[in-house]
TORSELUM-89146 format. One record per residue: residue number from 0; z, y, x of N, C-alpha, C in turn; residue in one letter; chain. Coordinates in nm, 3 decimals, padded with zeros to 5 digits. Atoms other than C-alpha are relative to their C-alpha. Example, Ala and Ser with C-alpha at 12.3 -4.5 7.8 and 13.67 -1.06 7.14 Angstrom:
2
k,n_c3,n_c2,n_c1,ca_c3,ca_c2,ca_c1,c_c3,c_c2,c_c1,r,c
0,00.000,-00.119,00.089,00.780,-00.450,01.230,00.000,00.120,00.090,A,A $
1,-00.006,-00.119,-00.082,00.714,-00.106,01.367,00.073,00.109,-00.077,S,A $
This chain:
87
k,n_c3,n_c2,n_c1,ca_c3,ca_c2,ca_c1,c_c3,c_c2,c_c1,r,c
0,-00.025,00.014,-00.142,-06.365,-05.119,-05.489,-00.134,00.009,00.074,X,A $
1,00.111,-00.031,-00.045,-06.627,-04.993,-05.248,-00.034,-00.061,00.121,X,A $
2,00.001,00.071,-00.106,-06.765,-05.231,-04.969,-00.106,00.072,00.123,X,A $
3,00.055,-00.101,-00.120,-06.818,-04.998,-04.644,-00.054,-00.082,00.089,X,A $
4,00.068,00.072,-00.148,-07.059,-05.127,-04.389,00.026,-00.031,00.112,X,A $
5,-00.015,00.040,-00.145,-06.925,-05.082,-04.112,00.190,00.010,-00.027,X,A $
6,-00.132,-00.011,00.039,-06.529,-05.202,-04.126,00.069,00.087,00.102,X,A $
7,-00.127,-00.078,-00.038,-06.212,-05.047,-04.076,00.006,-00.027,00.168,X,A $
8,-00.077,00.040,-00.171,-06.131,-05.266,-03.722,-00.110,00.076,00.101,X,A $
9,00.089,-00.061,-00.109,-06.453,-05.137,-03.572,-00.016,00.099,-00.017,X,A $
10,-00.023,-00.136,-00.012,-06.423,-04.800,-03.665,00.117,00.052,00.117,X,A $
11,-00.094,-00.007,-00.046,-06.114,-04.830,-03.515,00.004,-00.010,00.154,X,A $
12,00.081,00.061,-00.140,-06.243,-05.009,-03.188,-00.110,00.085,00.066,X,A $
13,00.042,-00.086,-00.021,-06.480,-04.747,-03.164,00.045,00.149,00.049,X,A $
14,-00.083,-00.087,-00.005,-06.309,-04.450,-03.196,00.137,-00.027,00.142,X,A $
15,-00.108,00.054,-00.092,-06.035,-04.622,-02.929,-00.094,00.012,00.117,X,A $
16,00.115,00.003,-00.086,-06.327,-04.699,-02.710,-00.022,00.172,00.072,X,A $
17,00.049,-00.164,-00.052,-06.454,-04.293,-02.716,00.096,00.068,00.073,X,A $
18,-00.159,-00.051,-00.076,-06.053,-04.187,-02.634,-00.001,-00.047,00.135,X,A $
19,-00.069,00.048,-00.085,-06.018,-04.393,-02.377,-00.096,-00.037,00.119,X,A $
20,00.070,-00.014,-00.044,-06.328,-04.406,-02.177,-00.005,00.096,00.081,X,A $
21,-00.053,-00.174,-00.104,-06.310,-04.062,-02.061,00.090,00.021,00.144,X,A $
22,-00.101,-00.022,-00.052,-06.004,-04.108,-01.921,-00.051,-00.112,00.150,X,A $
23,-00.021,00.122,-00.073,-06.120,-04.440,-01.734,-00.103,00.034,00.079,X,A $
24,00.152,-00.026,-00.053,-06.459,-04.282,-01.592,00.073,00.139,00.098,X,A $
25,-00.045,-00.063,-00.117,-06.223,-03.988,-01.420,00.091,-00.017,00.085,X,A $
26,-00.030,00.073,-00.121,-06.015,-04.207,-01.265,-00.058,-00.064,00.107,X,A $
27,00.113,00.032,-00.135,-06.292,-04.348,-01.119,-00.085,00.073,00.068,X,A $
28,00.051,-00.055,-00.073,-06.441,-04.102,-00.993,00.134,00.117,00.096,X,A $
29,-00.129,-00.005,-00.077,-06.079,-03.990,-00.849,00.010,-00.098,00.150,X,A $
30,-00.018,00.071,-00.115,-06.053,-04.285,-00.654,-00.140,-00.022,00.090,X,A $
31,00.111,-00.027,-00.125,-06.407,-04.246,-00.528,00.038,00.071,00.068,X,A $
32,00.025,-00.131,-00.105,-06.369,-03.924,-00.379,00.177,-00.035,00.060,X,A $
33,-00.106,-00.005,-00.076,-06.007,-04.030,-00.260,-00.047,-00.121,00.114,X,A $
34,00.058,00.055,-00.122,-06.218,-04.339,-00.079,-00.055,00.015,00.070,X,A $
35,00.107,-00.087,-00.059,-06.468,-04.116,00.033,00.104,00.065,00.104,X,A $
36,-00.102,-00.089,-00.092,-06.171,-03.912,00.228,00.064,-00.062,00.083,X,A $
37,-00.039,00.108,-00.101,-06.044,-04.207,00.402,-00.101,-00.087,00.037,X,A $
38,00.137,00.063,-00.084,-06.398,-04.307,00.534,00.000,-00.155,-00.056,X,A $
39,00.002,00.129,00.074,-06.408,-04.617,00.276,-00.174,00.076,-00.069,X,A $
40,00.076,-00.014,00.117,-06.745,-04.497,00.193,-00.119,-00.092,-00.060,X,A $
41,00.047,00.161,00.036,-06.885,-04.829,00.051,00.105,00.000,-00.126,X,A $
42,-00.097,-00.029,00.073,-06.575,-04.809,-00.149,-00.043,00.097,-00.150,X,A $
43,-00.031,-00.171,00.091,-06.630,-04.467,-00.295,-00.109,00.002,-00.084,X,A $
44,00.157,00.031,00.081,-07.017,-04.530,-00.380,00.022,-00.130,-00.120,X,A $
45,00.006,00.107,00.113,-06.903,-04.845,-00.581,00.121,00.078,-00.106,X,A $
46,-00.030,-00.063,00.121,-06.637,-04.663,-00.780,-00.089,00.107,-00.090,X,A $
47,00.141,-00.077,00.037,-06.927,-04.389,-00.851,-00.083,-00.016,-00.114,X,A $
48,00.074,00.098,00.074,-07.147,-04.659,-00.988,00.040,-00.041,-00.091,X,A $
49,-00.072,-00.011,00.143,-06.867,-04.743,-01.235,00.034,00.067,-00.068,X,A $
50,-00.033,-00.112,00.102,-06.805,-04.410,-01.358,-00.137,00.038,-00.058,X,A $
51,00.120,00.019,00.051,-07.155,-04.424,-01.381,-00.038,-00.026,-00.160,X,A $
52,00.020,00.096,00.126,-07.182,-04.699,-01.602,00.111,00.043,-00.139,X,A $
53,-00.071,-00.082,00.108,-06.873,-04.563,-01.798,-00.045,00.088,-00.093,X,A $
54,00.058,-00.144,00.092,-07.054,-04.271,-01.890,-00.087,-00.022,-00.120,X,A $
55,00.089,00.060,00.072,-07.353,-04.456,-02.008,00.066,-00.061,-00.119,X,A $
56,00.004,00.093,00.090,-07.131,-04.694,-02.178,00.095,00.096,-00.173,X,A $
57,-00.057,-00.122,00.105,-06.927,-04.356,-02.347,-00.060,00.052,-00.090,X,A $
58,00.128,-00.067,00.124,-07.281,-04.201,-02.474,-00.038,-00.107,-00.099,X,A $
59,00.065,00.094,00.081,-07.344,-04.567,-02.649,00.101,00.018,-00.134,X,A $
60,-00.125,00.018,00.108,-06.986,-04.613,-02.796,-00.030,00.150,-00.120,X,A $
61,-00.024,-00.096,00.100,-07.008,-04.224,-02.943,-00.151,00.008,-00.112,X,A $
62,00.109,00.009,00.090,-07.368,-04.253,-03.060,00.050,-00.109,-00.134,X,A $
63,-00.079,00.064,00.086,-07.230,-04.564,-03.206,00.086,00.020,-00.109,X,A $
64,-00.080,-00.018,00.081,-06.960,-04.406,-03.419,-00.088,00.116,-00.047,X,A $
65,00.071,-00.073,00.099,-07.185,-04.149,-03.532,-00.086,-00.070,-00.101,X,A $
66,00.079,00.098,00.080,-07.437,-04.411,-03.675,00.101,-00.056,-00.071,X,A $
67,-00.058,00.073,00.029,-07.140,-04.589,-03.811,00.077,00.111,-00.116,X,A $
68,-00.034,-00.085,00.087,-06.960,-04.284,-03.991,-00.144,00.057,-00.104,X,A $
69,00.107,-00.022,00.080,-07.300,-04.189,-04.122,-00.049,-00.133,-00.106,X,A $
70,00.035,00.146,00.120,-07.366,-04.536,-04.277,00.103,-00.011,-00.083,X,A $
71,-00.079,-00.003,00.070,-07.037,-04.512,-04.378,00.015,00.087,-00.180,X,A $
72,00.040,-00.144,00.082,-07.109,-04.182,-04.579,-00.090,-00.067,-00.116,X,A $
73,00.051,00.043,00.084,-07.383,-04.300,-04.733,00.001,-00.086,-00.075,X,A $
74,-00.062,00.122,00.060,-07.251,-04.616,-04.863,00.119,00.099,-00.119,X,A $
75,-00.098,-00.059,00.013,-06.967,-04.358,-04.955,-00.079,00.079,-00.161,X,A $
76,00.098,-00.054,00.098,-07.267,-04.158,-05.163,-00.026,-00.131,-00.141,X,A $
77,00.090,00.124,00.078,-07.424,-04.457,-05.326,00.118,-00.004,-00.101,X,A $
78,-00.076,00.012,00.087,-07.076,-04.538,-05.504,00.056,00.107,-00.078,X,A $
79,-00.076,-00.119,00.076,-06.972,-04.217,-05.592,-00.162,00.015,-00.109,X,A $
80,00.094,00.007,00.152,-07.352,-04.207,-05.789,00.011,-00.107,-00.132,X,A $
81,-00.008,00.117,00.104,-07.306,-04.532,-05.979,00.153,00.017,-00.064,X,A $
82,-00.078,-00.060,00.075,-06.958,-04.390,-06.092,-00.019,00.140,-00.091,X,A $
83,00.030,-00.118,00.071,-07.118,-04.090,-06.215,-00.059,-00.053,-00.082,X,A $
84,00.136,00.028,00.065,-07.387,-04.275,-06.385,00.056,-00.115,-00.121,X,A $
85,-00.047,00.113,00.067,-07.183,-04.505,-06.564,00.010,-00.138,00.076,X,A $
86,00.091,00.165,-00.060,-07.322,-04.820,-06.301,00.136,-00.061,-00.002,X,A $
């Protein structure tokens, strides 16, 4: 039995995270530009700022699951040598 670094739930949580981000960063910038059109623009600049931060927080999450599938991998390596090797 092979003990992966980074578990199942946060692969999972990750991957959920990258899906669903996207989606939540062009709604917000939807309802900016729909506050922006009804002269809310105080409004529109603060949804902005959260699609903003979305974005930022999208490039962390996916960097994230790349570092995390890659550690995975190699953990993945390591056991498949010590089954070759006899270990």
């Amino acid at each position: 039995m092979s003990h992966k670094p980074v578990s199942a739930k946060a692969m999972l949580a990750l991957v959920a995270a990258g899906l669903v981000l996207p989606i939540v960063i062009a709604v917000f910038l939807g309802l900016a530009a729909l506050l922006a059109a009804m002269d809310d623009a105080a409004g529109g600049i603060v949804l902005r700022y959260l699609a903003l931060a979305g974005g930022i927080g999208w490039v962390v999450v996916l960097v994230c699951l790349v570092l995390a599938q890659g550690l995975n991998a190699l953990a993945g390596a390591d056991d498949a040598d010590e089954s070759e090797h006899g270990g």
